[in-house]
C-alpha positions as CSV (number, residue, x, y, z in Angstrom):
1,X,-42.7,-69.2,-68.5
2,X,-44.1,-70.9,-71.5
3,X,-47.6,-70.9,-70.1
4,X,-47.7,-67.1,-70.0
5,X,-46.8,-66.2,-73.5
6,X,-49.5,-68.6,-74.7
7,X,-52.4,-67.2,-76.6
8,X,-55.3,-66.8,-74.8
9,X,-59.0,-66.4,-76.8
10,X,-62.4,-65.5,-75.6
11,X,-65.0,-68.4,-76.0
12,X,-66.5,-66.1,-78.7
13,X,-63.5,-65.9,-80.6
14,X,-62.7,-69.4,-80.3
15,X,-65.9,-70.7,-81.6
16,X,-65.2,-68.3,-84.3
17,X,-62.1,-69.9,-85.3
18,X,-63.6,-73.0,-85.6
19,X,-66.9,-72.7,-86.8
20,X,-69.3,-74.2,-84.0
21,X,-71.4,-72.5,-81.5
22,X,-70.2,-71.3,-78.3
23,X,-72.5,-73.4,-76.4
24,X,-71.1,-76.4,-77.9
25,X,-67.7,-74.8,-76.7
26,X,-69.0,-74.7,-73.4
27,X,-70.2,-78.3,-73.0
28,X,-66.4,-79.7,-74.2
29,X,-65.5,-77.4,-71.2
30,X,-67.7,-78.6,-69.0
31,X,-67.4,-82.1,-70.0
32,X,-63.5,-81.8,-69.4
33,X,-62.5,-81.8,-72.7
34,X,-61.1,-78.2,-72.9
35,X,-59.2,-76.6,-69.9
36,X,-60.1,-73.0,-69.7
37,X,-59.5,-69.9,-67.3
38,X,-61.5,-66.8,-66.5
39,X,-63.8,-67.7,-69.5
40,X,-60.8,-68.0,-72.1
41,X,-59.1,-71.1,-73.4
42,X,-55.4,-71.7,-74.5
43,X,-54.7,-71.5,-78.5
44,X,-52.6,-74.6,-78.2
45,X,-55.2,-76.4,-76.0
46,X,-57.5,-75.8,-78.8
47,X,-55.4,-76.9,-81.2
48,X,-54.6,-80.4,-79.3
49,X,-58.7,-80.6,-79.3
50,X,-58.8,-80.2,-82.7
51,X,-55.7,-81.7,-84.4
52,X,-57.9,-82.8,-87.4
53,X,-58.7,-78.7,-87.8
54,X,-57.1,-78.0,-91.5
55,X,-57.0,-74.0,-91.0
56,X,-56.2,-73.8,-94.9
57,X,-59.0,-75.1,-96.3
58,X,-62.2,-72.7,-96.6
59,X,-62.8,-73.3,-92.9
60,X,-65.8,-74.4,-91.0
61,X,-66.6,-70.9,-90.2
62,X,-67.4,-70.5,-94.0
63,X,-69.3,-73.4,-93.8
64,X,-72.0,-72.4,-91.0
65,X,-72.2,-69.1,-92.6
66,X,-73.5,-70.8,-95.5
67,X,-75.4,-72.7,-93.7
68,X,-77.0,-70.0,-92.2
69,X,-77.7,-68.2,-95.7
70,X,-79.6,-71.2,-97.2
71,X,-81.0,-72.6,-94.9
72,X,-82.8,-69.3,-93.9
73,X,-83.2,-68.3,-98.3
74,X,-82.1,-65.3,-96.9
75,X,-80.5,-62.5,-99.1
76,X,-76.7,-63.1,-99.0
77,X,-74.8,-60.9,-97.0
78,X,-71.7,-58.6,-99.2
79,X,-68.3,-59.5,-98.3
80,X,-66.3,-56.8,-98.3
81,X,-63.3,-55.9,-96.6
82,X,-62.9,-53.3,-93.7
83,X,-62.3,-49.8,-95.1
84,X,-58.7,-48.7,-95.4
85,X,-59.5,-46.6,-91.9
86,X,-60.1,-49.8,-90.3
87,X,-57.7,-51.7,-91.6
88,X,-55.0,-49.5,-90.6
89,X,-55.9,-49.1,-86.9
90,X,-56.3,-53.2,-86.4
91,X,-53.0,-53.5,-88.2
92,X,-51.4,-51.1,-86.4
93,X,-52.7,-52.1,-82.7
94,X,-51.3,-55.7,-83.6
95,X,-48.1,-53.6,-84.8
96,X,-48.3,-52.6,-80.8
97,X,-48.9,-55.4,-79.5
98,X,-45.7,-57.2,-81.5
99,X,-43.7,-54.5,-80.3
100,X,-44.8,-55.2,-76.8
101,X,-43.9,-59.0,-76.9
102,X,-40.6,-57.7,-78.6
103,X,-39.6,-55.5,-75.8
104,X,-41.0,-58.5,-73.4
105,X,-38.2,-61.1,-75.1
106,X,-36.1,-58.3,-75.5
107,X,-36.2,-59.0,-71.4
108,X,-35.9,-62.4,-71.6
109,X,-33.1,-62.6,-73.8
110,X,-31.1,-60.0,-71.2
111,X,-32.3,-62.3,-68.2
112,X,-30.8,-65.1,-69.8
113,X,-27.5,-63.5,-70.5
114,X,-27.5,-62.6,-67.0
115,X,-27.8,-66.2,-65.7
116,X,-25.5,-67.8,-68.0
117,X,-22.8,-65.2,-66.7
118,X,-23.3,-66.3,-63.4
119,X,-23.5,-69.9,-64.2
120,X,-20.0,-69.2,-65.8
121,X,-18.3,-67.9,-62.8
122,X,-20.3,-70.0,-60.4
123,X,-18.5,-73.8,-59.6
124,X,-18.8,-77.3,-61.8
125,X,-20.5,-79.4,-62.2
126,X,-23.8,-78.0,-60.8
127,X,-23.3,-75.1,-63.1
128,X,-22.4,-77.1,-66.1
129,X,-25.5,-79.1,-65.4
130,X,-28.1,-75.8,-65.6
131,X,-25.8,-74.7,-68.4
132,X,-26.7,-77.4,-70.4
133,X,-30.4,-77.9,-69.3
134,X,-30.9,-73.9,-70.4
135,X,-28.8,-74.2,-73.6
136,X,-31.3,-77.4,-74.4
137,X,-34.2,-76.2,-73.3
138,X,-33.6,-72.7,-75.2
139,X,-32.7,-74.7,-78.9
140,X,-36.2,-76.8,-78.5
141,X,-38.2,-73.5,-77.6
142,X,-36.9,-71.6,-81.0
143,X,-36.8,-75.0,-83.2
144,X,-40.7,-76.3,-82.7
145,X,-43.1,-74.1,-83.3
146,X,-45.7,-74.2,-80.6
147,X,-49.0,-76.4,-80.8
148,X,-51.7,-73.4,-81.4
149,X,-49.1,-71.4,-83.7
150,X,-51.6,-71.8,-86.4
151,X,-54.9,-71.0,-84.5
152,X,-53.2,-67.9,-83.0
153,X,-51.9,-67.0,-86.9
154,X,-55.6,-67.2,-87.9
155,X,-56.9,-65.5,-85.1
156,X,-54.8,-62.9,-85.8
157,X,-56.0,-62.6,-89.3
158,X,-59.5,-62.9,-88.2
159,X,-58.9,-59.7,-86.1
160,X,-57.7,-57.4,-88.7
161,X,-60.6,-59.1,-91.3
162,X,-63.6,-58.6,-88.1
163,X,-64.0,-56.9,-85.1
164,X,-65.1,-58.1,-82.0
165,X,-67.8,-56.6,-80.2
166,X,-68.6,-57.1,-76.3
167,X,-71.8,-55.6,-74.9
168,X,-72.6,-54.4,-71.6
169,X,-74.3,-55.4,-69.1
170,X,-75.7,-58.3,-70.6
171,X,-72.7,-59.5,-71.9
172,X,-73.1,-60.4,-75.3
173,X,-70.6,-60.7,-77.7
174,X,-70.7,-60.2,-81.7
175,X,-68.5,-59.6,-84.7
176,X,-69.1,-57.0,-87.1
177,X,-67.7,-58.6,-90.6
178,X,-66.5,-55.8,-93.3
179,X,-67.7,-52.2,-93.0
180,X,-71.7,-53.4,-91.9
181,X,-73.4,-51.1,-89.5
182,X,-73.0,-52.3,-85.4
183,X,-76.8,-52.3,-85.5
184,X,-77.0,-54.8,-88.5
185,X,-74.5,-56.8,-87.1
186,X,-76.0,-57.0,-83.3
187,X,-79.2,-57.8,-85.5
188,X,-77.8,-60.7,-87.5
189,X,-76.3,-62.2,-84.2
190,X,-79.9,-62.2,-82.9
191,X,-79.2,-59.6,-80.4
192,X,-82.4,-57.0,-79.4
193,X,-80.8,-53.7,-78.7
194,X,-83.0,-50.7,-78.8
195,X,-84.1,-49.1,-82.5
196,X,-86.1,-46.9,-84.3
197,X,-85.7,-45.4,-88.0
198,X,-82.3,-47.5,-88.6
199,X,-80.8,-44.4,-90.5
200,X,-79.7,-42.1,-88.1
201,X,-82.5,-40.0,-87.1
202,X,-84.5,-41.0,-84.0
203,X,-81.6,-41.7,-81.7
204,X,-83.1,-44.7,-79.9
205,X,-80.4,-46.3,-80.9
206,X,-78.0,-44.8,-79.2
207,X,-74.9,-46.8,-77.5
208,X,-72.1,-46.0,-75.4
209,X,-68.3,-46.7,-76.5
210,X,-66.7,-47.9,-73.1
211,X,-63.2,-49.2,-74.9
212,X,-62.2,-49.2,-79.1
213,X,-63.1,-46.8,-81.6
214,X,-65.9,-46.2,-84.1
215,X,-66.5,-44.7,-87.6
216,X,-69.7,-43.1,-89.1
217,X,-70.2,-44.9,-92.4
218,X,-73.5,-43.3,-93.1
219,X,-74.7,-39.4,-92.3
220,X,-76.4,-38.4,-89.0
221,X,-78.6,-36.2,-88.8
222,X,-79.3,-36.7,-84.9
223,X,-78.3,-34.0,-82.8
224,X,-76.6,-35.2,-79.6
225,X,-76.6,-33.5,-76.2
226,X,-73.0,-32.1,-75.1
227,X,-73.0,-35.1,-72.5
228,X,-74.0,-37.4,-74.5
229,X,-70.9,-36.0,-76.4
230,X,-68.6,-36.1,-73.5
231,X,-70.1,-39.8,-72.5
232,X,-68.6,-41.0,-76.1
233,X,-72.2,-41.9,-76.9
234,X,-72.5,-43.1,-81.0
235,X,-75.8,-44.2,-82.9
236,X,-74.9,-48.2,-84.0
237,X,-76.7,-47.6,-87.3
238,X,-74.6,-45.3,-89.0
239,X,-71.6,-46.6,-87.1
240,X,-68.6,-49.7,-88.0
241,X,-66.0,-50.8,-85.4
242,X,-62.6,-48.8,-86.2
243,X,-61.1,-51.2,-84.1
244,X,-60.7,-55.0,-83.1
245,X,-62.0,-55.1,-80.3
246,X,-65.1,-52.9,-78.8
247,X,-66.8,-52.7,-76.0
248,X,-70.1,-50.9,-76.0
249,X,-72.7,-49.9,-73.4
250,X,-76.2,-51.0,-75.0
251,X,-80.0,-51.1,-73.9
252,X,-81.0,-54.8,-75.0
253,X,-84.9,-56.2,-74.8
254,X,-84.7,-58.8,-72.4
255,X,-88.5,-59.7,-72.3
256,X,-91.7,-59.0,-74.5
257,X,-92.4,-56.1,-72.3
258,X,-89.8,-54.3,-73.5
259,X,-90.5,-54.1,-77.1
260,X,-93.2,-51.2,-77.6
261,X,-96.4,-51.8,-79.8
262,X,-95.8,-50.2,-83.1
263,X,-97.5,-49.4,-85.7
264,X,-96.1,-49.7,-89.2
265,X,-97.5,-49.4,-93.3
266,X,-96.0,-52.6,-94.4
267,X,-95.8,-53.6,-98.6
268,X,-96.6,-56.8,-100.1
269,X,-93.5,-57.7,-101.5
270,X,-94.4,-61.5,-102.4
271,X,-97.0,-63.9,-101.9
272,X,-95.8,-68.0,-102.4
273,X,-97.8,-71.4,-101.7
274,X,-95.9,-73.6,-99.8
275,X,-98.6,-76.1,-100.1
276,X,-102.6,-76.2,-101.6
277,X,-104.0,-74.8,-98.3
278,X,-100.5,-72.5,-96.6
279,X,-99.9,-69.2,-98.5
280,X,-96.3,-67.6,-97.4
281,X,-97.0,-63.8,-97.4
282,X,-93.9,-61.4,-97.3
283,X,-93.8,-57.9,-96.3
284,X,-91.4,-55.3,-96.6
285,X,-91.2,-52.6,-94.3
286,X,-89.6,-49.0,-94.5
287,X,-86.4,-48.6,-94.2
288,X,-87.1,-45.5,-91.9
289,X,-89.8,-47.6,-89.7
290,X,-88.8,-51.3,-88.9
291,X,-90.6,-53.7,-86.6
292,X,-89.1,-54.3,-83.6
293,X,-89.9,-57.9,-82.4
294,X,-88.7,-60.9,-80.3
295,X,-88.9,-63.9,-82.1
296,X,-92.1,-66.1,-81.3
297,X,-94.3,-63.2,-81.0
298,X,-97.1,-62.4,-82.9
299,X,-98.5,-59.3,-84.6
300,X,-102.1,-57.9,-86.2
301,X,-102.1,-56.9,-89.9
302,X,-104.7,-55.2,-91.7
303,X,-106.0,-54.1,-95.1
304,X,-108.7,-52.0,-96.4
305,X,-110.2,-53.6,-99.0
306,X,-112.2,-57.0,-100.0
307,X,-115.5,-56.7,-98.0
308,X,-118.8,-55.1,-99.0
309,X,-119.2,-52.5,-97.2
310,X,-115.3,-51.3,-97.4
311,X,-114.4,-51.5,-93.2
312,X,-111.0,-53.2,-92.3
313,X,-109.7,-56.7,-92.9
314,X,-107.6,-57.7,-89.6
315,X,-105.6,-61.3,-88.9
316,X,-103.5,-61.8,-85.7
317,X,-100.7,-64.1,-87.2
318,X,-97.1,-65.4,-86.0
319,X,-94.1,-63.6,-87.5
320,X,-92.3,-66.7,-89.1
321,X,-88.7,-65.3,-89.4
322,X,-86.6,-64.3,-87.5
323,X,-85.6,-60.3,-86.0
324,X,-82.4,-60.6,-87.7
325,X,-83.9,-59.8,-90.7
326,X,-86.7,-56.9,-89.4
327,X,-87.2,-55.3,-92.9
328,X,-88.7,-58.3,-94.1
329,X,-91.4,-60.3,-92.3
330,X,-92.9,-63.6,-93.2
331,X,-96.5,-64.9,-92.3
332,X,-97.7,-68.4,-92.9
333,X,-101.4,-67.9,-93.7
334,X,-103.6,-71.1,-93.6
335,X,-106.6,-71.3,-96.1
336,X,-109.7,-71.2,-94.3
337,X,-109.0,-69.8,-91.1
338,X,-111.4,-71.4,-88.3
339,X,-110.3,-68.0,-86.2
340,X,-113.6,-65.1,-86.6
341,X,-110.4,-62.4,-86.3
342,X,-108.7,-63.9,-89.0
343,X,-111.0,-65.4,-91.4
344,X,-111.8,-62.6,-94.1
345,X,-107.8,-62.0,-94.5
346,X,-106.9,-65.5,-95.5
347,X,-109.9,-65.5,-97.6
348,X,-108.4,-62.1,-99.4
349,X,-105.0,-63.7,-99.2
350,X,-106.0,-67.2,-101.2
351,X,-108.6,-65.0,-103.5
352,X,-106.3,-63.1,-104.4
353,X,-107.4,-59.8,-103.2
354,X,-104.3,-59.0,-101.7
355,X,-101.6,-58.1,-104.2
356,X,-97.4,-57.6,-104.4
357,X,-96.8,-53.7,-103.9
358,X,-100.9,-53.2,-101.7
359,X,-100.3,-51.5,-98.0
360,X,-100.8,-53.9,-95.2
361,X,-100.6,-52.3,-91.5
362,X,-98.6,-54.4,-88.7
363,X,-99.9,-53.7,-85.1
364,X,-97.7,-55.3,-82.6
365,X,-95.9,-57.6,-81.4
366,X,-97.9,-59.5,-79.0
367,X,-97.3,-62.5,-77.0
368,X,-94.8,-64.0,-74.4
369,X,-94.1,-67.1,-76.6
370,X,-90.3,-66.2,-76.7
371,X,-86.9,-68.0,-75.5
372,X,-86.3,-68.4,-72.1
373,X,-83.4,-65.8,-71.3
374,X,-80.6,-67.2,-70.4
375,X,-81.4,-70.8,-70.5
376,X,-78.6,-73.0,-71.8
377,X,-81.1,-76.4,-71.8
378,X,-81.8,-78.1,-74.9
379,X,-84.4,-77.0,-77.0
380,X,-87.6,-79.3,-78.0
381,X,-89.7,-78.0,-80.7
382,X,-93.2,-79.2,-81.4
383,X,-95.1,-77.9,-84.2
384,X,-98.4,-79.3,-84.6
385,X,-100.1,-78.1,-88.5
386,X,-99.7,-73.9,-88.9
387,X,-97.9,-73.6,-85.1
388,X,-94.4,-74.4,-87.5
389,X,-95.1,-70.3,-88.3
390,X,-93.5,-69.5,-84.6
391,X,-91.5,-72.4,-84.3
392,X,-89.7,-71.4,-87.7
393,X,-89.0,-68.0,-85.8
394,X,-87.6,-69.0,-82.7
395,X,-85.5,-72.1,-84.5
396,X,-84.0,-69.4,-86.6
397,X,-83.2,-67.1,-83.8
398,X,-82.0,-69.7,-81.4
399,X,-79.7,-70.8,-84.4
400,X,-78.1,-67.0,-84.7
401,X,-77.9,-66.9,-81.4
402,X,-76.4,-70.4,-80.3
403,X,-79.2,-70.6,-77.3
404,X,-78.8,-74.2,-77.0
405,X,-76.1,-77.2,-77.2
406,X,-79.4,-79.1,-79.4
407,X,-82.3,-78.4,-80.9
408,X,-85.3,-80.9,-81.6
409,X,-87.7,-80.3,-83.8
410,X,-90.7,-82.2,-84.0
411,X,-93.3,-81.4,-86.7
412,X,-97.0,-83.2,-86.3
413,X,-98.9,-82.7,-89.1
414,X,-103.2,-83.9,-89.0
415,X,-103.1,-84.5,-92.9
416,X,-100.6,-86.7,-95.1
417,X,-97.4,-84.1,-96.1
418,X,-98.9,-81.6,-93.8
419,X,-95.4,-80.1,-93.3
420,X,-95.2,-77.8,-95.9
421,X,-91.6,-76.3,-95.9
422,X,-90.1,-80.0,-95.5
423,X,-86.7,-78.6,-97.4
424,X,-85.6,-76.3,-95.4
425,X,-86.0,-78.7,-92.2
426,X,-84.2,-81.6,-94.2
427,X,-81.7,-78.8,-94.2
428,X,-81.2,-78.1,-91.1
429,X,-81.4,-81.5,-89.5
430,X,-78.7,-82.6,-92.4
431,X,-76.2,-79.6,-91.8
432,X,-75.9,-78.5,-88.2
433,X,-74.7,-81.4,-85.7
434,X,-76.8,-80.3,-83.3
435,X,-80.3,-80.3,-84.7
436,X,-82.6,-83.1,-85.3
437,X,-85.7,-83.3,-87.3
438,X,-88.7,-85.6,-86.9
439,X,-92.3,-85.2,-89.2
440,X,-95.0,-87.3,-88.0
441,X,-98.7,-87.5,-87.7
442,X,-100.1,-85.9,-85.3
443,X,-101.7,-89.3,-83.5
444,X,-98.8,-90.3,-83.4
445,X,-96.7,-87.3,-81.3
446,X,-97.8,-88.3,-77.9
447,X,-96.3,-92.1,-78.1
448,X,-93.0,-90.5,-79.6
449,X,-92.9,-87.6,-77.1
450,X,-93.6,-90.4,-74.3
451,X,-90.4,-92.3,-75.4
452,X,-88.2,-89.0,-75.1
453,X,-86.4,-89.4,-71.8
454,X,-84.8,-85.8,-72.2
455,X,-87.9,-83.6,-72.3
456,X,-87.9,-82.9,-68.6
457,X,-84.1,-81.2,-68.9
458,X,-85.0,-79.2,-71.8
459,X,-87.2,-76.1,-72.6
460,X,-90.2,-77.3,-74.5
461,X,-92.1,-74.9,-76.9
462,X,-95.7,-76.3,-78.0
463,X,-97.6,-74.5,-80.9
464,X,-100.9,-75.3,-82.7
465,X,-104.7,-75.3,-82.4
466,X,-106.0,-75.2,-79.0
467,X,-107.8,-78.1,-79.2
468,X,-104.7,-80.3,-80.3
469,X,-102.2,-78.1,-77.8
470,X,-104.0,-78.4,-74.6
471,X,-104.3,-82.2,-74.3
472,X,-101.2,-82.9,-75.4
473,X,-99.6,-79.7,-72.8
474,X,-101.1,-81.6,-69.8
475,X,-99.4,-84.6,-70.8
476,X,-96.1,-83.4,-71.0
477,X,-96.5,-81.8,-67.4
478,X,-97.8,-84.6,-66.1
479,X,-94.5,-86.3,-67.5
480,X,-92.1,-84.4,-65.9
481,X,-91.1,-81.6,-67.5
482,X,-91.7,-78.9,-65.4
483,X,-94.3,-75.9,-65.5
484,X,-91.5,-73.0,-66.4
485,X,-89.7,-75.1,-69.0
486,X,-92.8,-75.6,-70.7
487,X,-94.2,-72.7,-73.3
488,X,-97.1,-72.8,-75.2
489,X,-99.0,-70.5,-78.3
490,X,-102.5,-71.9,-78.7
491,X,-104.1,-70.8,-81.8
């Protein structure tokens, strides 16, 4: 009887209690650590696996969102609370569902009666015997309060303060914190759904409410079909979750094919060396015309200006951050380009020719160098020189996303203090559990890779020069790791 009133939590919402990734919820599951059922787990069981969990301190949840936050230097997020609208509807479906387990003890309690009058009129000492074993067993269930009283408090606090989002049929879950779009919240959570203008007027983001409600935070000026209508259809960027829980139908890119090739007037927004011979270079894109991308993949920008006779300037380069963060893309441009197709830009770029606020078109994305759906492996990262610029991306995303129980990054560098954003990997290595960071010389990466007994159970993503990338590809086949775990960008 007791196991059915316990508490049970989606993996999702678990992992949000406590501040880790869901994969790393998975292995303790796995690893027989954490019973589970139908993909949810017990509140007390959580609690028993984490007695140390002190639920009134800040949390560990506030912890990897900081994390997040600096370790990315990305613009921190506003932390506000749901609208009145939505607090109101969470508070009053939990009001439902207390009345519910009301009316369910309600049951109990007349059950119990029940049996104790038939205990009374049935014969001693059997019935003496039950008498006492129900009176006992009654005083210890109302006296103690139950081992995941406190996780199932804070999730319940947790649902009024976020709503959970489930999408279909892929699967993915999400939480939308405060009154922040769906869209910018599937976006932060390194989901790919479908996207256009980002302010309500192309439609192509268009999603389907199968369970929960939504609000319009933002005007519309998208015109929907009367089935569309009928089909409960809503478009996620102008929309919040009304209530705690929603369920929405929702095209997702699962592959580099399905991102379209777009072509976009970016602005210079900033131009930083990260060291005497890598220039960071950040655009800003409309806020009516984003860049759809998956993270890994590459794009082609150009300028007018900075040759004689006045023709193009093009570069194919690596988007470095991550498609949580669309509006604002970040290339790593290395001084003297040895590619022909890139040359004249980095020479603009490190000449200066190329100022905050100048028009630079994106064409893209190109390139399958992207995370392996689906794959739970562990992730090694090698980075040889400039091939951190995708690397950066997918760590980011893969991070968001919680793609892997580890991440390994190792960074080769063919010059002293090659690695040129050293901080932000020191970060990483020194506040996720799960990610390690190695910097090395490049002549030295083989040896170290050759002493890594775990490369053929893990996905493997190689970047650099060709000339450095190729050798150093065949020898990691050759060592095990097999053909489809392997991915390369050769520059």
């Amino acid at each position: 009887m007791l196991a059915t009133m316990s508490q049970w939590l989606t993996l999702s919402r678990a992992a949000h209690l406590l501040g880790i990734s869901r994969v790393a919820l998975q292995k303790r599951i796995r690893d027989g650590e954490l019973p589970s059922f139908d993909g949810m787990v017990a509140a007390d069981d959580l609690q028993r696996a984490w007695p140390e969990l002190d639920l009134d301190a800040s949390g560990s949840f506030e912890k990897t969102r900081a994390i997040r936050e600096d370790a990315f230097a990305r613009r921190l997020r506003e932390r506000v609370l749901p609208s009145q609208e939505a607090l109101a509807q969470r508070l009053f479906a939990q009001g439902q569902e207390l009345a519910e387990l009301q009316r369910t003890l309600t049951r109990y309690h007349a059950l119990f009666e029940a049996l104790e009058a038939r205990l009374a009129a049935a014969p001693a000492p059997a019935a003496d015997e039950l008498r006492r074993l129900l009176d006992e067993g009654l005083a210890k269930a109302l006296s103690a309060p139950a081992p995941g009283d406190d996780m199932a408090a804070l999730d319940a606090m947790l649902r009024v303060m976020s709503a959970h989002i489930t999408v279909k049929p892929s699967g993915h879950e999400f939480f939308v914190e405060g009154s922040e779009t769906l869209l910018k919240a599937a976006l932060s959570a390194g989901l790919t759904p479908n996207y256009g203008c980002g302010n309500g007027v192309c439609g192509l983001c268009k999603a389907r409410v199968v369970a929960g409600e939504v609000r319009a935070v933002s005007p519309s000026d998208y015109c929907f079909s009367e089935a569309e209508k009928a089909q409960n259809h809503v478009l996620m960027c102008v929309c919040t979750a009304l209530s705690s829980d929603l369920v929405l139908e929702v095209l997702e890119a699962g592959a580099p094919e399905d991102i379209p090739e777009q072509r976009i007037v970016a602005k210079v927004r900033r131009i930083d060396a990260l060291s005497a011979d890598v220039m960071r270079l950040h655009l800003q894109t409309p806020r009516s015309n984003r860049l759809r991308f998956l993270a890994g993949q590459r794009v082609t920008l150009g300028i007018r200006a900075g040759v004689a006779d006045g023709s193009d300037v093009h570069g194919e380069y690596p988007v470095a951050s991550c498609p949580c963060d669309e509006r604002n893309l970040i290339f790593h441009v290395r001084r003297g380009d040895r590619r022909a197709a890139s040359a004249d830009f980095s020479r603009c770029v490190f000449e200066d020719r190329i100022k905050v606020a100048d028009d630079v078109s994106v064409w893209g994305p190109w390139g399958s160098f992207v995370l392996e759906k689906n794959s739970v492996r562990p992730l090694v990262f090698i980075a040889i020189d400039e091939g951190f610029a995708p690397v950066n991306s997918l760590i980011e995303h893969a991070i968001a996303v919680d793609a892997a129980e580890s991440i390994s990054l190792y960074w080769a560098s063919s010059q002293p203090g090659g690695q040129y954003l050293p901080n932000q990997c020191r970060a990483w290595n020194e506040a996720l559990d799960e990610f390690s960071y190695l910097p090395l010389a490049v002549d030295d990466l083989p040896a170290v890779l050759a002493a890594n007994s775990a490369l053929a159970a893990s996905d493997v993503y190689l970047a650099g020069v060709v000339e450095r990338v190729e050798p150093l590809a065949a020898e990691l086949l050759a060592a095990g790791v097999p053909p489809r775990q392997l991915h390369v960008e050769a520059f």
